[in-house]
C-alpha positions as CSV (number, residue, x, y, z in Angstrom):
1,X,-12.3,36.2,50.4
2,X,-10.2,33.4,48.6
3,X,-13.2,31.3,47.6
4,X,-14.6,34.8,46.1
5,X,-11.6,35.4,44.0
6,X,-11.7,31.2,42.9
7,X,-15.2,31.9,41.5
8,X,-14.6,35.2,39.6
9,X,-11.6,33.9,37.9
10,X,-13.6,30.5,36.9
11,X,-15.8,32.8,35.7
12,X,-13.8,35.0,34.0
13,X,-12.6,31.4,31.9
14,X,-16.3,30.4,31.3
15,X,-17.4,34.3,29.9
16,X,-13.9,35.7,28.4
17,X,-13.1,34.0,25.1
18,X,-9.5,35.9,25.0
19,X,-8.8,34.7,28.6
20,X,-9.8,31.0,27.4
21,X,-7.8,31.0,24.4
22,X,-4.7,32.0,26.5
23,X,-5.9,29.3,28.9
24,X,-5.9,27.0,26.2
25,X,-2.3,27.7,25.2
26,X,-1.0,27.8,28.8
27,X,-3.1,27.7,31.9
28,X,-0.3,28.6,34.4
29,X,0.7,31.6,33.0
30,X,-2.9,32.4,32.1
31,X,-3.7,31.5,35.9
32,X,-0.6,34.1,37.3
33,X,-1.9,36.8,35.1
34,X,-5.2,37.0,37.3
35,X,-3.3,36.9,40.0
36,X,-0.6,40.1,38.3
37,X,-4.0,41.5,38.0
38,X,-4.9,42.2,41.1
39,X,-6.7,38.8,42.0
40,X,-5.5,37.7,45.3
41,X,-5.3,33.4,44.9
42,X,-2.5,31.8,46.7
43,X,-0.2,28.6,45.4
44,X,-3.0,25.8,46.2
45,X,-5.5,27.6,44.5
46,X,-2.9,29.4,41.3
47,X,-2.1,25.6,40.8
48,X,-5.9,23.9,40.9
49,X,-7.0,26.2,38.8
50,X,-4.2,25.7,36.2
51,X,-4.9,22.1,36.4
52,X,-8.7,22.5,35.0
53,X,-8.9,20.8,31.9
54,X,-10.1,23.3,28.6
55,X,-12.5,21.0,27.3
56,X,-14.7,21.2,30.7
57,X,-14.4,25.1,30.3
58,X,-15.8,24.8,26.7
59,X,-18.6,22.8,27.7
60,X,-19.6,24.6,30.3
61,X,-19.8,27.7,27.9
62,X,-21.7,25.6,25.3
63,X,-24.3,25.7,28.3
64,X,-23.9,29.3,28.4
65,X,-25.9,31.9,26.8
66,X,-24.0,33.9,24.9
67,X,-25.8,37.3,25.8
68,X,-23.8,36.4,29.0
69,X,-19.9,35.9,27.2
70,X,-17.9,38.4,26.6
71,X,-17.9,39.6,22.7
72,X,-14.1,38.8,21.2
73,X,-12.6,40.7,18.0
74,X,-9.9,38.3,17.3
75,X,-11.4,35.6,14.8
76,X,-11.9,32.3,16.1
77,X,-10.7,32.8,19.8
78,X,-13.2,30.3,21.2
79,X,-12.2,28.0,18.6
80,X,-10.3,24.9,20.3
81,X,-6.3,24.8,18.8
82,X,-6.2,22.9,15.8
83,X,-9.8,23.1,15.0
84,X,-10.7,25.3,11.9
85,X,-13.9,26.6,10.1
């Protein structure tokens, strides 16, 4: 059941551009609000997952069709911190 929740959260990163963004700004606290969600993950896995450096997320969405991403209202919320149009 554990290695089920790892995957849906590492693809909740990959397909929610809101949930990145947050990432972005601070994985652990991104991280523990999966797991407030209802996401079961315990320490090992709450502090792995924290530890996942952004950039890898943001190339594996490049890779990523985005018919499969979630669509995000907030203007450039996949855009890396510092980074502007």
């Amino acid at each position: 059941m554990t290695q089920k929740n790892v995957e849906m959260v590492l693809g909740r990163l990959i397909t929610d551009g809101e949930l990145r963004r947050r990432f972005r700004r601070d994985p652990a606290a991104a991280v523990e609000e999966l797991a407030a969600s209802g996401i079961e993950l315990n320490p090992v896995e709450r502090r792995a997952l924290a530890e996942i450096d952004p950039r890898v997320l943001e190339k594996m969405v490049s890779a990523l069709s985005p018919r499969l991403q979630r669509v995000s209202f907030h203007p450039m919320a996949d855009e890396p911190e510092g980074r502007s149009a």
